[in-house]
C-alpha positions as CSV (number, residue, x, y, z in Angstrom):
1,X,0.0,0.0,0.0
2,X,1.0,3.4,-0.7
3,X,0.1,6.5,1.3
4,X,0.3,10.2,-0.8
5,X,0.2,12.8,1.7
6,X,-0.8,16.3,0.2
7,X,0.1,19.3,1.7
8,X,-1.6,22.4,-0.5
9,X,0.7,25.5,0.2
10,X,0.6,29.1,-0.6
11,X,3.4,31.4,0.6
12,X,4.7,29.0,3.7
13,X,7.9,29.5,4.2
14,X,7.6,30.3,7.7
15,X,6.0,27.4,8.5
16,X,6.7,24.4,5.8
17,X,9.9,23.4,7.3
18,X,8.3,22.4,10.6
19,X,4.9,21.2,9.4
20,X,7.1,18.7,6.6
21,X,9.1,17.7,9.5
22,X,6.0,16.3,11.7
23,X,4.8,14.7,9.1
24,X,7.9,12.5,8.7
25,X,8.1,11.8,12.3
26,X,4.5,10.3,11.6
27,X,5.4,8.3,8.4
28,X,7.3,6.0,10.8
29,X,4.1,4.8,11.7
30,X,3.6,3.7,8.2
31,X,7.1,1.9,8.0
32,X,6.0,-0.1,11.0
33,X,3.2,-1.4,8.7
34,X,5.3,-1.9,5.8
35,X,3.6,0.6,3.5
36,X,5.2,2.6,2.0
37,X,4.7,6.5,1.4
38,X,5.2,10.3,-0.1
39,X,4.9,13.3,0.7
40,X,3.7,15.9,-2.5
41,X,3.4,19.7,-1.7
42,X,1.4,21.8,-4.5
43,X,2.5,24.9,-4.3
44,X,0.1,27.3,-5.3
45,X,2.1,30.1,-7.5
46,X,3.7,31.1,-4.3
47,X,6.1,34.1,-4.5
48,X,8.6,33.2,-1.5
49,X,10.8,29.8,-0.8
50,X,8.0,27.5,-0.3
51,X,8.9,25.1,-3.8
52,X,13.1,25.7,-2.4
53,X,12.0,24.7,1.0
54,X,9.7,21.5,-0.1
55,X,12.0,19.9,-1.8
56,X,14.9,20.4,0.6
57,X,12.4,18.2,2.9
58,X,12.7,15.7,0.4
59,X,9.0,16.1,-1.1
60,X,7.9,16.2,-4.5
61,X,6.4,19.6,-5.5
62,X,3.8,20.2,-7.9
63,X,3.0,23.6,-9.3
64,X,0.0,25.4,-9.7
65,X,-0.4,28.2,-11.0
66,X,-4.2,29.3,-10.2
């Protein structure tokens, strides 16, 4: 089984680093039942270091523009 976890972002630099880093304290959970996961942030035409600071986390980021 695979788990996507979505995180839709606009402008969060401030606060991306520490919200992707809770959520891969919690993907140990999903190790512990062998499935395996990812973590996709959709950045939302932001105009700061949200996309730079998304995949420095080691998620995949998807861009949209509207």
């Amino acid at each position: 089984m695979k788990i996507s976890i979505i995180v839709p972002a606009f402008n969060e630099e401030k606060l991306l680093g520490a919200t992707l880093a809770s959520i891969q304290a919690a993907r140990v959970a999903f190790v512990r039942h062998g499935w395996d996961s990812e973590v996709i942030v959709c950045d939302n035409n932001s105009t700061d270091r949200t996309a730079e600071i998304a995949r420095g986390a080691g998620a995949s980021v998807v861009f949209e523009p509207v």
